[in-house]
C-alpha positions as semicolon CSV with decimal commas, in nm:
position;residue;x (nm);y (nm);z (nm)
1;X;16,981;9,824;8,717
2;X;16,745;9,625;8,964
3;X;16,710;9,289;8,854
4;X;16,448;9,046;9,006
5;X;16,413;8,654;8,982
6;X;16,132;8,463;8,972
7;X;16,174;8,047;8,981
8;X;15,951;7,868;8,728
9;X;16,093;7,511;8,801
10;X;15,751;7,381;8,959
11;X;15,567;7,537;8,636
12;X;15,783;7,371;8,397
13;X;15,551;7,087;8,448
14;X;15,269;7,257;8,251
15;X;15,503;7,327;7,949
16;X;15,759;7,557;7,779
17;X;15,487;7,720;7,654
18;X;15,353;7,875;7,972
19;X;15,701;8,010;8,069
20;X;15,722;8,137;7,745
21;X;15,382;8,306;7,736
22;X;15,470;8,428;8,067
23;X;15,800;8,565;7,974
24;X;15,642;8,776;7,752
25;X;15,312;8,868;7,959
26;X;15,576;9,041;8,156
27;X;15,769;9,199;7,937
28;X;15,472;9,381;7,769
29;X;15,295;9,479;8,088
30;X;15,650;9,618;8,269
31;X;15,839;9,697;7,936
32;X;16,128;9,560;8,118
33;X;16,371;9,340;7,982
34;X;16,281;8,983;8,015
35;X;16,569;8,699;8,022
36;X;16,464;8,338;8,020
37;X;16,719;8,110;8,181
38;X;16,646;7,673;8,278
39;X;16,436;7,732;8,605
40;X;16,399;8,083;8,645
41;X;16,295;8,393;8,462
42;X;16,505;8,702;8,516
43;X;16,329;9,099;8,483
44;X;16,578;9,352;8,487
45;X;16,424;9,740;8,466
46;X;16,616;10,053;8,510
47;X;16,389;10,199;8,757
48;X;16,522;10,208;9,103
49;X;16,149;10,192;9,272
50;X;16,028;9,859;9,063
51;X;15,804;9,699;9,322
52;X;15,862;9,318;9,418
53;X;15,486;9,357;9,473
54;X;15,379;9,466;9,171
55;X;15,557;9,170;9,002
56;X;15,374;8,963;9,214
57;X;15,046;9,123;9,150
58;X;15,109;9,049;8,830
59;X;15,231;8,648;8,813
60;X;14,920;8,609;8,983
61;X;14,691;8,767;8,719
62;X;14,868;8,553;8,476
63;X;14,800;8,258;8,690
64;X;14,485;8,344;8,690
65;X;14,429;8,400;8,329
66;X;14,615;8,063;8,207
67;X;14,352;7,878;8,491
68;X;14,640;7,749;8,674
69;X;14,551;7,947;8,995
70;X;14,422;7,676;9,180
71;X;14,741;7,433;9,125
72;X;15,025;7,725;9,171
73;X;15,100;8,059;9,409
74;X;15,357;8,282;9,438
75;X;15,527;8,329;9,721
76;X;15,835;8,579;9,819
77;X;16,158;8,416;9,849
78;X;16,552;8,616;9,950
79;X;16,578;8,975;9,844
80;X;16,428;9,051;9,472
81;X;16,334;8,661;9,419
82;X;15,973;8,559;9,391
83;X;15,874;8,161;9,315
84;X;15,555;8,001;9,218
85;X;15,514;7,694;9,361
86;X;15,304;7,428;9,343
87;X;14,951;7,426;9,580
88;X;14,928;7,120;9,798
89;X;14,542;6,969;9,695
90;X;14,410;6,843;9,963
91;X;14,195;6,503;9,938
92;X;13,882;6,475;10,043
93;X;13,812;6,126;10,162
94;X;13,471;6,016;10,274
């Protein structure tokens, strides 16, 4: 079984909704099985070729579809972890 994390602890901020909503974005688009845990969300699949990428592809479109694209990215992390972190907005001062 290939299981992949993905830390939420920076998206907590917007809610449990989102993770929750996100938790089961997931499951429905991989038909994986989806475990929620405090900071992290954990897809485990059977299939041995489950691509890291695709996940990614895919916590971006949700990003992207909640309109929290501009305030969070994901980014790779050790083997079979992904996290979405927070952007850094920059300030424009004049």
């Amino acid at each position: 079984m290939v299981e992949t994390r993905i830390d939420v602890s920076e998206l907590k901020a917007e809610g449990d909704d989102v993770i929750k909503e996100l938790a089961d974005f997931l499951r429905e688009k991989t038909g994986a099985e989806i475990e929620t845990l405090t900071n992290e969300i954990v897809v485990k699949t059977e299939e041995k070729d489950f691509s890291k990428q695709y996940l990614r592809v895919l916590l971006r479109k949700y990003l992207h579809k909640m309109g929290l694209k501009d305030y969070y990215r994901v980014i790779g992390g050790k083997e079979n972890t992904l996290t979405i972190k927070g952007r850094k907005l920059s300030t424009e001062e004049e």
